[in-house]
N, C-alpha and C positions, 0 to 999 in steps of 0.2 A: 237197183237204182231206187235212190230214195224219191218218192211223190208226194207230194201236198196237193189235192183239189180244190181249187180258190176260187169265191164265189165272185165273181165282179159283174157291175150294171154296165150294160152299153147304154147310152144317150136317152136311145129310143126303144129298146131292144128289153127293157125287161131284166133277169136277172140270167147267167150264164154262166157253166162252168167252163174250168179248164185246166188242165193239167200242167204245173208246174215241177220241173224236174231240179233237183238238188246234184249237181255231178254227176261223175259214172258209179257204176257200182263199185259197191267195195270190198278188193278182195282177198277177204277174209282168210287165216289159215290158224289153224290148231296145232301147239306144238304143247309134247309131254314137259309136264312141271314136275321135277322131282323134290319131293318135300321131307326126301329121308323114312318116309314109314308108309306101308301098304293095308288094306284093309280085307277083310272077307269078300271076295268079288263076287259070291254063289248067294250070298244072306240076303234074304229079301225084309231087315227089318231097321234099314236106315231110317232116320228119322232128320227129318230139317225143321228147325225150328223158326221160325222170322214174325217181327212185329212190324208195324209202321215207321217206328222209329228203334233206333237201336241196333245191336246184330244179329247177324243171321249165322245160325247155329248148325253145324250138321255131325252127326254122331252117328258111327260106323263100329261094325264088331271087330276085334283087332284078325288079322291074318291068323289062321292057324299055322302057321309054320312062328308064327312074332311069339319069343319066351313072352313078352307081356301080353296079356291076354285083356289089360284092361281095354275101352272103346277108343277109340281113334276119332278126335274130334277137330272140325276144322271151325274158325272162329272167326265171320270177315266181317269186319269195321267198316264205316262208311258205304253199307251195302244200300244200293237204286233198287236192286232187281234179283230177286231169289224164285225160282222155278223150282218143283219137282215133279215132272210130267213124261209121260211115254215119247217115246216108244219105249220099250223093255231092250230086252238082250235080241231076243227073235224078231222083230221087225226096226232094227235097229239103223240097219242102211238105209231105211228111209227118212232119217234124217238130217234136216240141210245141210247141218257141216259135216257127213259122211263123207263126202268127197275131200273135203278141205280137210282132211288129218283125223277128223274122228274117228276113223277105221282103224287105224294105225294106236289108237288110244287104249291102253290099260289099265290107268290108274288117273292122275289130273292130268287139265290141260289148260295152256292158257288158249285163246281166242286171240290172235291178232288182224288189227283193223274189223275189231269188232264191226258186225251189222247195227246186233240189238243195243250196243251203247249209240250208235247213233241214231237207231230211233229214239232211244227214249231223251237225246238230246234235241232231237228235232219236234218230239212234240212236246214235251216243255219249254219249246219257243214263245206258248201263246203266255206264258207267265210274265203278269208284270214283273218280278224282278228276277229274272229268268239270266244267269250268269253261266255261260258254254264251258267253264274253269271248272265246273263241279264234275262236269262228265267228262274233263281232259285227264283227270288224275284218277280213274277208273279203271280197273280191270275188268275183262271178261274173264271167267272159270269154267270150264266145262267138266262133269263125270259121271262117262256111263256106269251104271249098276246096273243088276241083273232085272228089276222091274222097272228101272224108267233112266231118265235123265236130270241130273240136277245141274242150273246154271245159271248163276250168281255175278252179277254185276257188282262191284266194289272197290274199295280202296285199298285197303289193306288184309292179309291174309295170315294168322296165327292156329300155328297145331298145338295142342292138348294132347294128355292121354290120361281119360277119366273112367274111375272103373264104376260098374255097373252095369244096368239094362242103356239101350240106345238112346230108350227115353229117360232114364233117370241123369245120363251122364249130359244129355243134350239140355236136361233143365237146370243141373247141376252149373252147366258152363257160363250158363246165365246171369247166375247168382254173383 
């Protein structure tokens, strides 16, 4: 359930909080995105790329089993929110969307009735020109790898396949 703590004055009373609630929670679930090509799920040398403005870049070793050996890169436009943060492979079920289909996850996922897009719609509420439109045409991504998790808030989603190291193909995609 989403909260906001809002500060308001009683009369005589000084300043007080209180807890305002946004609806019930939202419930969230992960389902696998097939995007046509798989990635080294053992390599721990993914590389995410993300600026302030601009894409968010992520660059993978291709499958060994893929005749292409070049990187496997995915390229998402109109990205809010790019993560790349644990848990890893081994404490993995501890997190939140474990239950909601990340278990079940091999390769991508999407996130539906994302959480974290309606946080970060709700706290860009206090923006003067704050339009809910930005973060309705949003996707959530989720993908576990073997040292963390990376999860990418965005609009659109384009695959690559750039040869090189992780980080040269992830700078490369930049360009």
């Amino acid at each position: 359930m989403l909260a906001l703590v809002d500060a308001c004055r009683g009369a005589d009373r000084g300043v007080t909080g209180r807890v305002v609630f946004y609806g019930d929670p939202v419930p969230e679930q992960v389902e696998s995105l097939d995007i046509g090509v798989t990635w080294e799920p053992n390599a721990p040398d993914a590389v995410l790329l993300s600026a302030d403005v601009g894409p968010s870049t992520l660059a993978l070793n291709a499958h060994p089993d893929d005749p292409d050996d070049r990187c496997v890169v995915l390229t998402w436009t109109g990205c809010r929110y790019a993560s790349m943060a644990p848990p890893n492979d081994e404490a993995i079920s501890g997190h939140r969307l474990w239950v909601k289909g990340l278990q079940g996850l091999l390769w991508l996922g999407v996130v539906h009735d994302s959480e974290l897009i309606a946080r970060l719609e709700l706290q860009n509420r206090i923006h003067p020109m704050h339009r809910a439109s930005l973060f309705e045409s949003l996707t959530h991504y989720v993908l576990p790898l073997k040292e963390c998790v990376v999860e990418v808030a965005a609009r659109d989603l384009a695959v690559h396949r750039i040869g090189g190291t992780t980080v040269e193909a992830a700078v490369r995609a930049r360009d």
